[in-house]
N, C-alpha and C positions, 0 to 999 in steps of 0.2 A: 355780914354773913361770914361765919369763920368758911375756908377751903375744906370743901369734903372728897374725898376719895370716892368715885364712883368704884363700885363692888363687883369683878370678874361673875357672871350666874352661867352660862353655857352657851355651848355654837348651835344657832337656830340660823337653820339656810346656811344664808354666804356671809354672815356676821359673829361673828364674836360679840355676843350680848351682856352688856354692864348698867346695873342701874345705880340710881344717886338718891338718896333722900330727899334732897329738896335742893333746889336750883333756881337761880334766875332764868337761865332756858337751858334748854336740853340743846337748840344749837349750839350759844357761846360754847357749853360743855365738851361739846364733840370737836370743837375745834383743838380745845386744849389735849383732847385724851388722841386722835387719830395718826400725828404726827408719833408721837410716842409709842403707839402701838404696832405702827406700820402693817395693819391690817382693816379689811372692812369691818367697821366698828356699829352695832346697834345701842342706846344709851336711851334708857329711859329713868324717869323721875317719879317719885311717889307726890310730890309736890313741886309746882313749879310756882314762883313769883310772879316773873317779869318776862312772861309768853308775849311771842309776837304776831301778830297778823299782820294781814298785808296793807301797803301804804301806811305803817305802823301804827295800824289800830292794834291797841290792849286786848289782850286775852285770858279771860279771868281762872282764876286756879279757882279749880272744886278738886279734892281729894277723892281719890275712885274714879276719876277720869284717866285717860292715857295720854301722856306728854312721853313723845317719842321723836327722837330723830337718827336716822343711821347715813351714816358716808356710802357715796355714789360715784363712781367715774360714770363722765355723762359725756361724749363726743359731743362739741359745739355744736356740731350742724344738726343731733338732733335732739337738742335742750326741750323742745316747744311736743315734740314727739312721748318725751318722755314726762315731762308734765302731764299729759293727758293718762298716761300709762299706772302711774303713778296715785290717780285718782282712780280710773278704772281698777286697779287691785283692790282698793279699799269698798268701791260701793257693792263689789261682786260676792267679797267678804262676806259684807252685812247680808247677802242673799242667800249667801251658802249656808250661813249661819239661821237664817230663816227666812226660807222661800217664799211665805205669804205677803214680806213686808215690800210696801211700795218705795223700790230705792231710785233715785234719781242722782244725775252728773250736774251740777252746774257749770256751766264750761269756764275755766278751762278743768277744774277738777274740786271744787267742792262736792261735798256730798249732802243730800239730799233725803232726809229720811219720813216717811209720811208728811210731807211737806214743808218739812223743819230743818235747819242746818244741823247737820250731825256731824261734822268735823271742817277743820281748816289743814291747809296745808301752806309751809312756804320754804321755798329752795333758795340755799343762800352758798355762794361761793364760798371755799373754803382755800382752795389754789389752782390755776392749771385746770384741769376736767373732772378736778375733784371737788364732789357738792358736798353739804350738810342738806336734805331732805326730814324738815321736821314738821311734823302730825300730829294734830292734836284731835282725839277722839272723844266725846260725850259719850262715854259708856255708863256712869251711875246717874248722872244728872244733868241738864241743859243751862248755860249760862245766860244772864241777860244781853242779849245784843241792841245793841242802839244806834241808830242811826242809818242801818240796813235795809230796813225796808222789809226784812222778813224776820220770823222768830227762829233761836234755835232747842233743837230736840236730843232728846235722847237714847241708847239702846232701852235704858229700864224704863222707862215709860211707854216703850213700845212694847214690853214685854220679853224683850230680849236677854236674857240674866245670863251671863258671861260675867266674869272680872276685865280687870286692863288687860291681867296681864296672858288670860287666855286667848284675848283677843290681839294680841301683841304678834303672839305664837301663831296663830291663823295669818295674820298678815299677812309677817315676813315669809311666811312658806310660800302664802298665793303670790305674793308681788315675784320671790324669788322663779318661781314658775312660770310665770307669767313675759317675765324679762328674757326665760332661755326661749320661750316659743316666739318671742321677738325678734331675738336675735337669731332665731333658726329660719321663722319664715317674713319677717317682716310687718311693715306696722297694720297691711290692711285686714288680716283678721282682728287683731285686735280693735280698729276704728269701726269697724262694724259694728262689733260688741258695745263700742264705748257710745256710737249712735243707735245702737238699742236703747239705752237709759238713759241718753238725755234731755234734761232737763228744755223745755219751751222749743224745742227742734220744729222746724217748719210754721212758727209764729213768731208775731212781732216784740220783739225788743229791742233794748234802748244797750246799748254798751258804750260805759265812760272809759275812753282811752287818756292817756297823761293829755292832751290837747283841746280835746270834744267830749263832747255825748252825737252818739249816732244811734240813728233808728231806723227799724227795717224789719225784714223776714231774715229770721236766721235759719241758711239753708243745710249747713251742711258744718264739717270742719274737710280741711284740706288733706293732703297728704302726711302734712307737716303738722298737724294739729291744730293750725292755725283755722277761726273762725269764718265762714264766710257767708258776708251781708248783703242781703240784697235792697237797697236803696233805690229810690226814683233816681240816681244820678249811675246806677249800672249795680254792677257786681263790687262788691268790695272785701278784702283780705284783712284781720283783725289779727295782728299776731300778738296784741299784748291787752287785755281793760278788765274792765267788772263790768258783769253782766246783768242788767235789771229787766225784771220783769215789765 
């Protein structure tokens, strides 16, 4: 890949927004452009290569999909808070954008769109309390997932006909909104919110942490966003897995 210059296009919210033609990921990206810019930085892609998911699963490029990541200061203590938060912008999004459709959270923050995954998210340190936060959204078309256990969807086959990069534009406005009522009043209106739409709330699943697979009723998430399972062996605290149905 020759070096391409992501392209300055305007400030949306609290970001200075640059997109790139085509990238191996829009996170390595932000890392290179954010030091440089010394500003919060938003960086999307028209094309991305070498997308990541989590536990490094492959993330397939479709063109007309949204490959986005923007820089975060995120206090250590509340990373696991803000994860949730993070996902709750995006599935609130897709509601505002149309109320009929049935959106769902998978904890800690997949989203869920008539039963289908409609985006990945994954936070990667970049230095200090400073993240790369990169999002990837099925706005034109749904990739094959393998290995998941569930399929993923799309906005246009829901009916939802937006571009990326209108939906870019709704994002960063809800998330940046979102963050100020956070930090005005804290995280429990917003975990209300996030336990209105979540995904298998008050039923049994199975959650693989790097260790196990545990299974239980999942009752609740914590203060902290952390999951919490109730197992025959008591109550139990999940702050990090994937969550199966």
């Amino acid at each position: 890949d020759e070096f391409m210059l992501p392209v300055y296009k305007e400030k949306i919210a609290l970001w200075d927004w640059y997109e790139i033609e085509s990238t191996g990921s829009t996170n390595d990206e932000i890392k290179r452009l954010v030091p440089s810019s010394g500003s919060s930085v938003a960086l999307s892609a028209i094309r991305q290569t070498g997308g990541r998911g989590r536990r490094g699963r492959g993330w397939q490029e479709i063109e007309g999909n949204l490959y986005l990541t923007f820089s975060l200061n995120i206090p250590a203590a509340e990373l696991s808070r803000y994860v949730c938060l993070i996902g709750l912008s995006l599935a609130e999004t897709v509601k505002e954008i149309a109320p009929q459709s049935d959106v769902r959270i998978k904890w800690p923050n997949d989203v869920f769109l008539g039963g289908k995954k409609l985006s990945g998210i994954l936070l990667e340190n970049i230095c200090g309390s400073l993240w790369a936060v990169g999002i990837g959204v099925n706005v034109a078309a749904a990739p094959e997932l393998s290995g998941t256990g569930y399929e993923a969807g799309s906005l246009k086959e829901n009916g939802i006909m937006l571009d990326r990069i209108e939906f870019l534009h709704y994002y960063l406005a809800k998330f940046a909104s979102d963050l100020e009522q956070y930090r005005r009043e804290g995280f429990l209106p917003l975990k209300e919110r996030w336990l209105g739409l979540a995904l298998n709330c008050r039923q049994k699943i199975s959650v693989k942490t790097e260790t196990a697979v545990k299974t239980g009723e999942f009752l609740t998430i914590d203060d902290n966003g952390y999951l919490m399972l109730k197992t025959g062996e008591g109550i139990e605290r999940i702050v990090a897995g994937d969550l199966f149905m």
